[in-house]
KELODREN-746624 format. One record per residue: x, y, z of N, C-alpha, C, CB in turn. Coordinates in steps of 0.02 Angstrom, whole numbers, plus 50000, padded with zeros to 5 digits. Atoms other than C-alpha are relative to their C-alpha. Glycine has a CB too. Example, Ala and Ser with C-alpha at 12.3 -4.5 7.8 and 13.67 -1.06 7.14 Angstrom:
KELODREN-746624
500454994150000506154977550390500455006050000499505000150062499584994149997506844994750357499615005550037500205002349929
END
This chain:
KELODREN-746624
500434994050000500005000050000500445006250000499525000050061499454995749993500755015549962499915004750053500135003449942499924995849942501075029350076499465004150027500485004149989500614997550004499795040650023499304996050054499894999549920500685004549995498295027450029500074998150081500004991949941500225004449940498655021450215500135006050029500374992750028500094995049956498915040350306499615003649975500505003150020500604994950012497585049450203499294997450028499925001349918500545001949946496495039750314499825005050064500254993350032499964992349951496705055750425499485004249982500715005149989500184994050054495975066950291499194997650011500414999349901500705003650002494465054150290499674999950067500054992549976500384998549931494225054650481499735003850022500184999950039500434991049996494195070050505499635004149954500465005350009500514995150009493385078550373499574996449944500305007749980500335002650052492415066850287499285003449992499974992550010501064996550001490505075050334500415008349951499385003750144499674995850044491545091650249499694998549921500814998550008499745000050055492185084750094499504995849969500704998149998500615004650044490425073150071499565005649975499484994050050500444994650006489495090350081500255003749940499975004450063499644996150040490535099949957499694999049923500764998050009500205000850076490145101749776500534995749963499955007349963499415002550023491345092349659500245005449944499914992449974499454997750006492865099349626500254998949921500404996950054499555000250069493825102749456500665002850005499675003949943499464996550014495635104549484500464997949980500175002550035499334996550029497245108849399500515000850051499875007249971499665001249949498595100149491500775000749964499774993050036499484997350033500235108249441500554997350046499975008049991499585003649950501875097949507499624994050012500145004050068500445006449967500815081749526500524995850007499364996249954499775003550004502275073349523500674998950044499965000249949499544996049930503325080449676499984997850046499875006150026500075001249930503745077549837499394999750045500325004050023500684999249957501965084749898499625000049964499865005250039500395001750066501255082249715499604994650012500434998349940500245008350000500925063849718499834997950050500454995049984500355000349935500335064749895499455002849987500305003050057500534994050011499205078049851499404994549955500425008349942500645002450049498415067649715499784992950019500204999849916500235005649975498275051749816499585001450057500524995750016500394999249952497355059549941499255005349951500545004150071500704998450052496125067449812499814994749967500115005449941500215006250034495995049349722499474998750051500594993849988500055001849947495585045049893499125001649999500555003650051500514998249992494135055649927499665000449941500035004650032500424999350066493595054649742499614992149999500605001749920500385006350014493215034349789499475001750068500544991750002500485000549932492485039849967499255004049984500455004350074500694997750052491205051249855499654996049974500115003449944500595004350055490675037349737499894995550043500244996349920500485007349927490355024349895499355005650022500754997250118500504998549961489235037549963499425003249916500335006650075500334997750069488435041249758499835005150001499494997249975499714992050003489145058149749500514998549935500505003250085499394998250065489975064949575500664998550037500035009449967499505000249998491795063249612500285006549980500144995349973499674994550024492235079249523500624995949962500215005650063499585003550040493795076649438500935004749994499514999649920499294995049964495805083449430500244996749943500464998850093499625001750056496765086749293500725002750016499695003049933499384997849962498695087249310500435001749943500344994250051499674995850029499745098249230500894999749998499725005650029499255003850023501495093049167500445000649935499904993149997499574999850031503015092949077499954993749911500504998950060500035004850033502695074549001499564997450031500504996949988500775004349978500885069149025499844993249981499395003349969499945005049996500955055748947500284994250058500205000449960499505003149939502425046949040499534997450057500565006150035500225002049940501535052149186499334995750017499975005350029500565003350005499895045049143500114993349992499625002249953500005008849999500485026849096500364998450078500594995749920499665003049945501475027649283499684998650056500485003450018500354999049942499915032649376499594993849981499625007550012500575005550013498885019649278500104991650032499944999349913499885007549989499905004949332500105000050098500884997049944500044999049941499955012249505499295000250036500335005250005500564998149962498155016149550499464995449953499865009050005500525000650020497335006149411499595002449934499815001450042500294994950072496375011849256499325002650049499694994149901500765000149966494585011249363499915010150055500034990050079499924994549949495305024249499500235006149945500624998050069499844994250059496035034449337499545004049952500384997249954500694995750067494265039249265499805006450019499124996049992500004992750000494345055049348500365006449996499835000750033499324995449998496135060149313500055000849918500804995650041499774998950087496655068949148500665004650000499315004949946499274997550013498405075949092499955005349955500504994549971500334998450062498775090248997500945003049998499095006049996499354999350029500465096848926500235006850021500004999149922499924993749993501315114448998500814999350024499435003650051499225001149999502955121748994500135007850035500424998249908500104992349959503165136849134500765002049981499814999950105499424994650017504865142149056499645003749948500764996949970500504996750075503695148348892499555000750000499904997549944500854999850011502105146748935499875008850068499454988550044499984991549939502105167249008499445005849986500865005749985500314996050029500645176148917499194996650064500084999149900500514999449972498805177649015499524994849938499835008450016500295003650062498085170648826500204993550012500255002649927499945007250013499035155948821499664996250075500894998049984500235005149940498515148648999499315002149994500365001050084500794996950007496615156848975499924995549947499835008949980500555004550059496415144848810500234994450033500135000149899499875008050018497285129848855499564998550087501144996749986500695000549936496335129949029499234999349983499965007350043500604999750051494695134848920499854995249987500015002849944499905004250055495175122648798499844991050040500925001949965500045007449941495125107448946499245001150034500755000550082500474998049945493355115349018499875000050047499694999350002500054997049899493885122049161499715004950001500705002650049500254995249991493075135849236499414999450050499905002349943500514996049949491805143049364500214998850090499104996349983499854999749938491445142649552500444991650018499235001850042499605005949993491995123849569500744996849987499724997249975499435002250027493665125149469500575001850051500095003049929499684999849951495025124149580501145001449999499634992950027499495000350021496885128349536500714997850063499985006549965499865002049945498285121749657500744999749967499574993850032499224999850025500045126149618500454998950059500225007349967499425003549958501535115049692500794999049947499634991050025499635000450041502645118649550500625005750018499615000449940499444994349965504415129349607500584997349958500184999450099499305001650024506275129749549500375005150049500145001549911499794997449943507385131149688500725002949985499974994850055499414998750027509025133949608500185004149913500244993150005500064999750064509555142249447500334990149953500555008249983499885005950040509815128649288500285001649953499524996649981499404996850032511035129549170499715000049929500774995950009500214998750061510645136148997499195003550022500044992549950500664996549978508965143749080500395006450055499364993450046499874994249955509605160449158499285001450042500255007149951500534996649962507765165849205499654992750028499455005749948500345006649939507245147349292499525002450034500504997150063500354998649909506705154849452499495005949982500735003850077500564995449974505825169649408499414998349918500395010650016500525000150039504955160549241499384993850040500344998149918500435005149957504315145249370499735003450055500404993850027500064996349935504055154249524499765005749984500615001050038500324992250004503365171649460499504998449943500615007049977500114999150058503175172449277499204996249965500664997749974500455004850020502235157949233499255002150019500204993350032500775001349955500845155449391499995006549981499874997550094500334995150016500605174049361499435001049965500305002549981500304999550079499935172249195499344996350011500534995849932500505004949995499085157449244499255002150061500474993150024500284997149959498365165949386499185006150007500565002150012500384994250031497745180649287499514995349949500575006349955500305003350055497035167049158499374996750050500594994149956500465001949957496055159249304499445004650044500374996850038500364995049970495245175249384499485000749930500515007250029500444999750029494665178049219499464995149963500215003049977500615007650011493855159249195499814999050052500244992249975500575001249945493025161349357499984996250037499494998849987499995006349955493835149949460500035001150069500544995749987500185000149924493435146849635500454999550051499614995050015499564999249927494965146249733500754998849939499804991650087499305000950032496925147249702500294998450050500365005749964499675002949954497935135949800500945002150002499814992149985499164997349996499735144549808500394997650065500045009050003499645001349945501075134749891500755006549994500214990749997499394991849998502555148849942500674995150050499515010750074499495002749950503975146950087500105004250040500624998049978499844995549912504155154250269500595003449982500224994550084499464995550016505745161450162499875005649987500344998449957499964993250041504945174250083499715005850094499164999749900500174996149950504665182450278500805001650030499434996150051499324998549966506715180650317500425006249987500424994949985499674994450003507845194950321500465000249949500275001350055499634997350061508645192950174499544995449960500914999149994500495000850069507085186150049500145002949955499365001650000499894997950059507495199349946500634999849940499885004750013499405002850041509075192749918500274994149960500355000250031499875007450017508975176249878499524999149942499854994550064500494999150052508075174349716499204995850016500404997149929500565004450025506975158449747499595003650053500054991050002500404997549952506035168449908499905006849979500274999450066499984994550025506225184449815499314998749946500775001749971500584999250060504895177749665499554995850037500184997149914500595002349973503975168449769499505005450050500224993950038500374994249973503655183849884499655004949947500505003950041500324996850057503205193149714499324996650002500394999149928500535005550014502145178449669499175001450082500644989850008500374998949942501255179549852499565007550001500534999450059500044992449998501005199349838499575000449921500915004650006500384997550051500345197349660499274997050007500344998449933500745002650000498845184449710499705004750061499934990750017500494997449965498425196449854499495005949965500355002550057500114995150035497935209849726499444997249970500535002449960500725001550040496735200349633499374998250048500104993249948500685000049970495055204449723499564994149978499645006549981500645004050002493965192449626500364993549993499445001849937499685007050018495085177149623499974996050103501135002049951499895003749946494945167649796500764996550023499524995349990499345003349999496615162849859500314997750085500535005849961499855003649949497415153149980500644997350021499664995949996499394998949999499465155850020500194995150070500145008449999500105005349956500055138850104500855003950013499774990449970499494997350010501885148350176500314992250035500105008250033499705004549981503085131450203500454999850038500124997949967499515001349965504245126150316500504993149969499684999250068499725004350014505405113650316499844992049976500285000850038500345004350016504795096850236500474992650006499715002249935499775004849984505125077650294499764993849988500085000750047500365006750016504655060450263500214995450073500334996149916499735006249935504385048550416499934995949970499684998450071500035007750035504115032950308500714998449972499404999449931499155002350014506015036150231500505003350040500275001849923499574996249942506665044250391500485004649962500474994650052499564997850042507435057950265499725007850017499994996649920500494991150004507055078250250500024999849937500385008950033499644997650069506905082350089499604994349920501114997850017500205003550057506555075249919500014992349985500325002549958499765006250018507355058749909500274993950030500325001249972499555004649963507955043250002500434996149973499704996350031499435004650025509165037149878500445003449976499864995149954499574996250001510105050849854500275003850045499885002549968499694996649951511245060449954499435007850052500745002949949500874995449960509905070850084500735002950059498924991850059499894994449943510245083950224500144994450058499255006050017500055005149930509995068050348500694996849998499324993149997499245003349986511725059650298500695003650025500214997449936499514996449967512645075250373500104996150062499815007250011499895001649931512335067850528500284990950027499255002050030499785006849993512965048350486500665001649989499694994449953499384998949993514635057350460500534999650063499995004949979499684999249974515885053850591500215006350059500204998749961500034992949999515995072350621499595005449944500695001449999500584996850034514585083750557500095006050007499364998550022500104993549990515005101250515499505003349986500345002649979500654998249995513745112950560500225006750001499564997350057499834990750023513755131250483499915004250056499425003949939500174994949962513795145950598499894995150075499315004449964500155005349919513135140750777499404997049984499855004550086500745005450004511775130350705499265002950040500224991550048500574997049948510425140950815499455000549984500065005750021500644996350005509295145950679499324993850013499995004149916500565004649988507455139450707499814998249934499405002850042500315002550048506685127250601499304996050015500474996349971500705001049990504885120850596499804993649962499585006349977500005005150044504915102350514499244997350002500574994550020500815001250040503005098650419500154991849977499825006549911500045006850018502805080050396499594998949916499564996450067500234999550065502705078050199499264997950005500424995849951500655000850005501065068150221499315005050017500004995350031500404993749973500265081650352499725005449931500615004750057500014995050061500705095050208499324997249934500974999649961500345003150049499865084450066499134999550028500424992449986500845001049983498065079750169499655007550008499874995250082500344992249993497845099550187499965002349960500235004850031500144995850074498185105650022499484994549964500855001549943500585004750059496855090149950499385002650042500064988849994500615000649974495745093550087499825011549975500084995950112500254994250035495685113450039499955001949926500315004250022500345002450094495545108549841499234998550015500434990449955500525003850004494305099049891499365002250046500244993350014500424996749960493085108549998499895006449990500174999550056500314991850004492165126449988500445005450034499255000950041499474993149997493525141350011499605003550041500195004749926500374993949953492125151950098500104994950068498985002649975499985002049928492325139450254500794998850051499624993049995499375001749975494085140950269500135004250056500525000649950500014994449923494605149450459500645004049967500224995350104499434992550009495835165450468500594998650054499565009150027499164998749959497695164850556499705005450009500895000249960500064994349958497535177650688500715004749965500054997550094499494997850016498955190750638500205002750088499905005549932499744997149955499305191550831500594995649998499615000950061499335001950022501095186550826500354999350103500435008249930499984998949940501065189451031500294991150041499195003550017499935007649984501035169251063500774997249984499444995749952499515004250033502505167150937500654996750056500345005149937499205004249958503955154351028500205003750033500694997849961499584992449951504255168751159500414994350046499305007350067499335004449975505435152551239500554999149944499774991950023499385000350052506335150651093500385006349982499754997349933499624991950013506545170451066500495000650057499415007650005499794997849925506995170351253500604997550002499574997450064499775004950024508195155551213500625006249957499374994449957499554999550076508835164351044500445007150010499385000949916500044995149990508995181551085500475004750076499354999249994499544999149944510045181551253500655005749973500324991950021499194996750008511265196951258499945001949951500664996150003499894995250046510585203951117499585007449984499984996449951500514994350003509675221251056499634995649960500205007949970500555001850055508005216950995499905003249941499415000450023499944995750045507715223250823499105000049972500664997649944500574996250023506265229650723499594992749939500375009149953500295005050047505035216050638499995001549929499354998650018500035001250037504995212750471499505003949969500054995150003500454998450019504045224250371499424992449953500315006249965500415006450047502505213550275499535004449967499544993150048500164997350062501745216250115499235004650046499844992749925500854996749982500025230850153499634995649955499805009449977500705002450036498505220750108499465003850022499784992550013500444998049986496825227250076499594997650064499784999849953500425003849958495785224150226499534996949980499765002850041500645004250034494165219950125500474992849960499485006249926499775005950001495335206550060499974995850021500294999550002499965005249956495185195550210499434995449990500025002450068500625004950011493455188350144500194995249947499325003949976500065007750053494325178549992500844997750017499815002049883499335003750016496195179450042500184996450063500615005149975499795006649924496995164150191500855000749973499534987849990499195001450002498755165150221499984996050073500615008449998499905005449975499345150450317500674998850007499704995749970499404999449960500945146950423500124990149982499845003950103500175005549989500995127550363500814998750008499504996349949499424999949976502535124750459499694992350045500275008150041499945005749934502775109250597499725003550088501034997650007500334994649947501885110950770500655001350061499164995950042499594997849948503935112050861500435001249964500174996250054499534997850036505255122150843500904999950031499715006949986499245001050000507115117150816500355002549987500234996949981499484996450047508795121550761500114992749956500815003950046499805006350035509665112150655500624995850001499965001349944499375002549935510985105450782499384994750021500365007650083500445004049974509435098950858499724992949954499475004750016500245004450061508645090350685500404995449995499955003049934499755005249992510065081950665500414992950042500125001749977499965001249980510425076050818499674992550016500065004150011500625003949978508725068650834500134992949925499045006949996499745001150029509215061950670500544992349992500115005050006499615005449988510815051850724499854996650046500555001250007500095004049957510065045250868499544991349971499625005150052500735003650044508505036550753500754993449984499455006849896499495003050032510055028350657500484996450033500285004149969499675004649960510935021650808500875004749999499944990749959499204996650021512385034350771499925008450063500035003249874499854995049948513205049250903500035006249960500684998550041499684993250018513255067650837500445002450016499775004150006499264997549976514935075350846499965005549947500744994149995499994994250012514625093150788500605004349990499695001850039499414996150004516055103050723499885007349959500554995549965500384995250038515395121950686500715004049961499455005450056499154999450054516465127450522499555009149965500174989149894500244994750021516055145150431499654996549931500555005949995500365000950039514925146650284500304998049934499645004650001500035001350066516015148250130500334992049968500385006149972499945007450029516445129750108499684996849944499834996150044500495002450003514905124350112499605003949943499764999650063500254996950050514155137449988500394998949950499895006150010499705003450044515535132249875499704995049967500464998150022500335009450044514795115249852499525002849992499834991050042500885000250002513105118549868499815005149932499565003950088500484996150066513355132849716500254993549938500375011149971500005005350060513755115749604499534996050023500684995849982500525006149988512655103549683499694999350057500274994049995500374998749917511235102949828500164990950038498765002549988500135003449927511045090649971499374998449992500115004650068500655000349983509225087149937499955005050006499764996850045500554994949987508225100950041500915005650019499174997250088499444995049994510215108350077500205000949945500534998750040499964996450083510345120849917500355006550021499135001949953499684993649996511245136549908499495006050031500255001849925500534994249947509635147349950499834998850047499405002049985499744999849913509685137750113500175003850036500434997450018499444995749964511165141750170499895007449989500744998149972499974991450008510995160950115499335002150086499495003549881500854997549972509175161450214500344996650085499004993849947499894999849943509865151750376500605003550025499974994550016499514995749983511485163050383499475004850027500535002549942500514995049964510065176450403499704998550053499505001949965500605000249948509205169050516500445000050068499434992349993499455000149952510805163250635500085004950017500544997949988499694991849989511385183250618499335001750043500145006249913500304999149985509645185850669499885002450079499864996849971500304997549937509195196650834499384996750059499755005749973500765000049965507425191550868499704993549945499455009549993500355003750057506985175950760499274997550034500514993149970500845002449956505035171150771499944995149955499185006050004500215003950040504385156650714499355002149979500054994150023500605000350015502675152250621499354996950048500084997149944500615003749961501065147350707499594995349954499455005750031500015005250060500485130450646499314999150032500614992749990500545002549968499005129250746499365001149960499975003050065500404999950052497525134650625500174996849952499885005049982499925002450054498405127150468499984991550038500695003549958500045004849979498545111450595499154995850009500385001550054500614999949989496625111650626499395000249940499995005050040500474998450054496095113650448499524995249992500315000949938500605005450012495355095350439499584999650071500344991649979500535001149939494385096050607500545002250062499634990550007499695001049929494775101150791500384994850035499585000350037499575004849968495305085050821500644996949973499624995350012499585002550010496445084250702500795002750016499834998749949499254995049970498495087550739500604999049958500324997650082499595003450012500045086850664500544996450011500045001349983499505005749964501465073550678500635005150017500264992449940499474997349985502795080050794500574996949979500025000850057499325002750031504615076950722500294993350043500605006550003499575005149969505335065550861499544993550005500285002550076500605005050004503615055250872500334994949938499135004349978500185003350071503705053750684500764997749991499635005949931499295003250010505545049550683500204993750021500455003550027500065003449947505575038550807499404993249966499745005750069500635005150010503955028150744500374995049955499245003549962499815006950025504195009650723501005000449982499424998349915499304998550027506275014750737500494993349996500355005650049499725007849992506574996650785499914995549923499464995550068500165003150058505904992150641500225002149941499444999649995499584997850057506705002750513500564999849999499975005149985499315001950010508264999150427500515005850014500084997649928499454995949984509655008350501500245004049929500604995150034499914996850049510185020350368500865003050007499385005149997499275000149999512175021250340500105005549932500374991249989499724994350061513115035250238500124997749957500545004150004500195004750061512855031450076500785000649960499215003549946499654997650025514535030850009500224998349934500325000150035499905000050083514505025149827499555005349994499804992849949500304992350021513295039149823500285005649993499615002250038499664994349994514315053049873500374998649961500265002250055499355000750049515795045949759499675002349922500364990750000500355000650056514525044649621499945006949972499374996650013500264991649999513865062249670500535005749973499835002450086499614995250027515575068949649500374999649954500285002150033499775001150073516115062449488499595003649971500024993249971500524994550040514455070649413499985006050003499404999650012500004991449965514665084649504500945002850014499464999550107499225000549965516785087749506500225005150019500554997949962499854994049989516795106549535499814996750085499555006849953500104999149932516345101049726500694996950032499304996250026499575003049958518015092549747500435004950038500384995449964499784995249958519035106349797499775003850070500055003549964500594998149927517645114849913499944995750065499204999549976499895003049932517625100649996500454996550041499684996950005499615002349969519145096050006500245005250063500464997949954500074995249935519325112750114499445001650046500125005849983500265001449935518025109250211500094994350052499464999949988499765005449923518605093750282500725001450028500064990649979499424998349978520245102150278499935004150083500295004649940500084996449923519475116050405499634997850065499695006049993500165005149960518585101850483500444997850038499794995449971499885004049964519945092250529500445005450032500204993449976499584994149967521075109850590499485002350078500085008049930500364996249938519585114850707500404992550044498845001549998500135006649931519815096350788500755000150025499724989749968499355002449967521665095750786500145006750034500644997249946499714994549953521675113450877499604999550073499895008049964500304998549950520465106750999500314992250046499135001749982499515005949971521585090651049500415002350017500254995149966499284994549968523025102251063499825004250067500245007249935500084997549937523345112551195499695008749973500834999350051500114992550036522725131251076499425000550051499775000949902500345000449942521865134451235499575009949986500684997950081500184991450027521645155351170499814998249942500645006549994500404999650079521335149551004499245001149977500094993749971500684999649999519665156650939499474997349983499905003149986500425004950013518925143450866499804995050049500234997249953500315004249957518675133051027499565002850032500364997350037500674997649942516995132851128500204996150064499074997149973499875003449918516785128451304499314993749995499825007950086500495005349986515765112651334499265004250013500284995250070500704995949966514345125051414499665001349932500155008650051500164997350050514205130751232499744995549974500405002949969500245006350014513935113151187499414999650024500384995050021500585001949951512605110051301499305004749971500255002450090500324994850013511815128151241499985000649922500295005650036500014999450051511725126951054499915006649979499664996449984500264994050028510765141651044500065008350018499424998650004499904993149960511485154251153500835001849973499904998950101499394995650014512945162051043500525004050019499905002549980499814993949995513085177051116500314998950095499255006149977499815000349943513645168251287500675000450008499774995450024499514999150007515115164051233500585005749980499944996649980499844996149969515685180451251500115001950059499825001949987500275001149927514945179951425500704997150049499284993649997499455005449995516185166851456500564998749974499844995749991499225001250019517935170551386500385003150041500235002249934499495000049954518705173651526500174991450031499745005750060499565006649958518465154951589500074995349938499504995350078499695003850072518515147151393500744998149987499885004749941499555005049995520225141551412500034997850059500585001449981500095005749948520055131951561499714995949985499765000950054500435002950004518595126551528500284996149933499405003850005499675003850077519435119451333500394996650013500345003649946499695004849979520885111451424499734993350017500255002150044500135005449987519765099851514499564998349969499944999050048500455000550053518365099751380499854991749976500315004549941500125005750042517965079751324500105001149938499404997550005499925001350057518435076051149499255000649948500344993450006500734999450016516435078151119499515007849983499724996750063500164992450000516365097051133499865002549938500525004050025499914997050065515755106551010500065005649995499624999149961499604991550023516705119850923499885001349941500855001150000500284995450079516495130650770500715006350004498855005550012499444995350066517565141250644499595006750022499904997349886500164995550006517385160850677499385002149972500375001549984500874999050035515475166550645500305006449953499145003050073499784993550040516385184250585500204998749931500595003650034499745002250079516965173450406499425001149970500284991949983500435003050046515615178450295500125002249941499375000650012499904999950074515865173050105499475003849977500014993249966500144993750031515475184949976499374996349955500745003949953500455000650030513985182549882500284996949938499665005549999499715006250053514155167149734499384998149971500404992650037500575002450028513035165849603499934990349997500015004049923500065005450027512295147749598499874995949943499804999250022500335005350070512245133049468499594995850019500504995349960500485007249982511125120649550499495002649953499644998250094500464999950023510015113449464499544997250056500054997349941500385003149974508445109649571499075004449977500344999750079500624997350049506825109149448499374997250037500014996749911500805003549989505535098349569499855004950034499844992550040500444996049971504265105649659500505002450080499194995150010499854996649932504965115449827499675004150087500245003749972500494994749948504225119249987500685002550064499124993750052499554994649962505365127750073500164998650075499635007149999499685004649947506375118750158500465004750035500414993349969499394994149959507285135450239499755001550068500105008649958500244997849923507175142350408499565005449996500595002450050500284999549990505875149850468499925006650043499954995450004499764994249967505625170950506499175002650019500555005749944500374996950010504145173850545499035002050032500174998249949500554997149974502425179650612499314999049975500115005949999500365000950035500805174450574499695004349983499784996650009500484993150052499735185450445499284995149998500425002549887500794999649993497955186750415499585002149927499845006350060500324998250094497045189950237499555005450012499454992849951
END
């Protein structure tokens, strides 16, 4: 049974009297074939058979793609021809397809349209791609724009816009892929007669392949921590908010799939936000000035929902992977190294959900004064009061006896860096300044500035202590366990490096997390 089919039993518990009441649905599932794509559409199959048991239309969902075909003979042998009589494919290409006309006929042209039609974009490009200079802002802006504008004027009933808790960080405007997605966000608030519904992401995970990120057979963010020694950028502090891929998926089918006028409002009181984690983050420093956020109309708030769909606890990412190596039967041994290594590699080749606009977005957040997280609690509640989402260590942890220990993949990485050979250098100086932090912390470099004091260890998140504490930091480093963790000067920061990654699947925004909940 696949993954989908046995946790969208959630979706069905809770909001089945909902989604039986509802009209049927016509939507335009863009990315169906993604990380939160193919979740998305197994939990709409789902409720499209729990309709025809109760002899209710089904409505129907057409998915929008590169190679429809392909994808149509992969779903047929997966779900069936029977379960496929309400799915249809249709052909689109968001590097070219940029005009309001062209997405207004070929939408037309499929008979979509009115209050029931439902549009639901999971389609992103997280990296630039080579021979495509404009990638990011023809997937991420350009395109859904068009398409956007093509749908207001075919009368459709709701716009499902997935975004990323990036476009709220202190440097969004710098980083391209949170830069057009904040465009993108700011352009659907404008359209008065279009209904819309801005899902802002957090970090995204799979508990079925104990992985973050896209993939379990490729090199992921999670095998930092089966390394021996795991360098960890900056002081690892910033907060992160990990969304259980499935969670993500039963909310965006269950708001396709249900009446937009019953959707609830995120409070924009921001008063609640993690004031332990600020309290936590923030030690010893000046508070600074929130984040301006885009002016929306107030009469807006009747068609527009912005949504914090983040995880309901918040980590660093010292913590993540900690939790991480434990699952795996393996010790974390943290060695904090500066940034430009690591942005080296990452501008030839990502990590899974670790990509170059990462790293840019959690440097910001680490530098960060006053970081706030998102409030998950309404976007948690969308299928019923009773429903919740899966906490990270739960969901990590579940059945751990039973899952196969997961070892650093190392014909992968070899593999990875033959394909990829611009990362050999980069990393050969990162394990270079890897193994210098360790051999200065075996030695006696007792003043040296790269050592922490064990206390620092203990405190991940309190930076600014270790100031506090350099008067007894060499003492305390002499007798320090071999377990301590230390880090490379936070004051190193590399110069801005355009990236080559390519990363064309769908993206939810797998970056850290700045931010405050809003209100439509």
């Amino acid at each position: 049974m696949s993954v989908g089919a046995r946790r969208a039993s959630n979706l069905i518990r809770h909001a089945r009297d909902v989604l039986l009441e509802s009209s049927p649905k016509q939507i335009a599932l863009s990315g169906p074939s993604g990380f939160i794509g193919r979740r998305v559409l197994d939990s709409i199959l789902e409720v499209h058979a729990e309709r025809q048991r109760h002899g209710l239309e089904p409505g129907e969902v057409v998915l929008l793609s590169s190679s429809p075909g392909r994808l149509m003979g992969n779903l047929t042998k997966k779900y069936g021809s029977d379960k496929m009589r309400t799915v249809r494919a249709s052909r689109v290409d968001y590097y070219n397809q940029h005009t309001t006309d062209m997405w207004h006929d070929q939408l037309g042209s499929l008979g979509m349209g009115g209050k029931d039609a439902v549009f639901v974009n999971l389609a992103g490009v997280a990296g630039p791609i080579p021979d495509k200079p404009t990638a990011m802002q023809d997937v991420n802006y350009t395109a859904p724009m068009a398409a956007a504008k093509a749908a207001m004027e075919l009368d459709f009933g709701h716009w499902i816009q997935s975004s990323t808790q990036a476009t709220k960080a202190e440097r969004a405007g710098q980083v391209p892929y949170s830069r057009w997605k904040a465009m993108m966000d700011y352009t659907l608030s404008r359209m008065d007669n279009l209904p819309v519904t801005i899902l802002t992401m957090g970090l995204i995970y799979c508990k079925d392949h104990k992985v973050v990120g896209q993939r379990s057979d490729k090199l992921n963010m999670v095998d930092l921590a089966l390394l021996p020694v795991t360098p960890i950028m900056g002081n690892g502090g910033a907060p992160l908010q990990p969304l259980e891929v499935q969670d993500a998926a039963e909310r965006v089918a269950f708001l396709a799939l249900s009446e937009p006028s019953h959707r609830p409002l995120q409070s924009n009181d921001s008063s609640w936000a993690a004031s332990h984690w600020i309290q936590k983050a923030s030690i010893g420093k000046e508070p600074t000035a929130m984040p301006r956020l885009p002016k929306i109309s107030a009469q807006r708030s009747f068609t527009l929902r912005m949504y914090d769909a983040v995880g309901p606890e918040t980590m660093s990412i010292m913590e993540l992977l900690d939790s991480v190596a434990k699952i795996h039967g393996k010790h974390l041994r943290p060695v904090h190294v500066d940034y430009r290594n690591y942005e080296r590699i990452l501008n030839v080749a990502s990590l899974g959900n670790l990509n170059r606009q990462f790293i840019s977005l959690l440097r910001s957040e680490q530098a960060s004064n006053q970081p706030i997280v998102g409030n998950s609690s309404v976007f948690a509640r969308l299928l019923g009061d009773q429903a919740r989402l899966v906490n990270f260590e739960e969901a990590m942890r579940c059945q751990a006896s039973e899952t196969k220990k997961r070892k650093f993949p190392i014909s992968t990485a070899i593999n990875w860096v033959i394909e990829n050979p611009g990362v050999v250098l980069p990393g050969l100086s990162l394990m270079a300044e890897a193994a210098l932090v360790l051999a200065r912390q075996k030695g006696s470099f007792n003043r040296w500035p790269f050592n922490r004091t064990q206390q620092d260890a203990d405190h991940p998140h309190h930076p600014s202590q270790s100031s506090q504490h350099s008067a007894s930091s060499s003492a305390s480093s002499a007798s320090a366990p071999s377990s301590a963790v230390i880090r490379a000067d936070d004051q190193m920061m590399p110069h801005e490096v355009q990236s080559h990654e390519i990363q064309s699947h769908e993206v939810h925004s797998q970056v850290p997390v700045r931010i405050t909940t809003q209100h439509g």
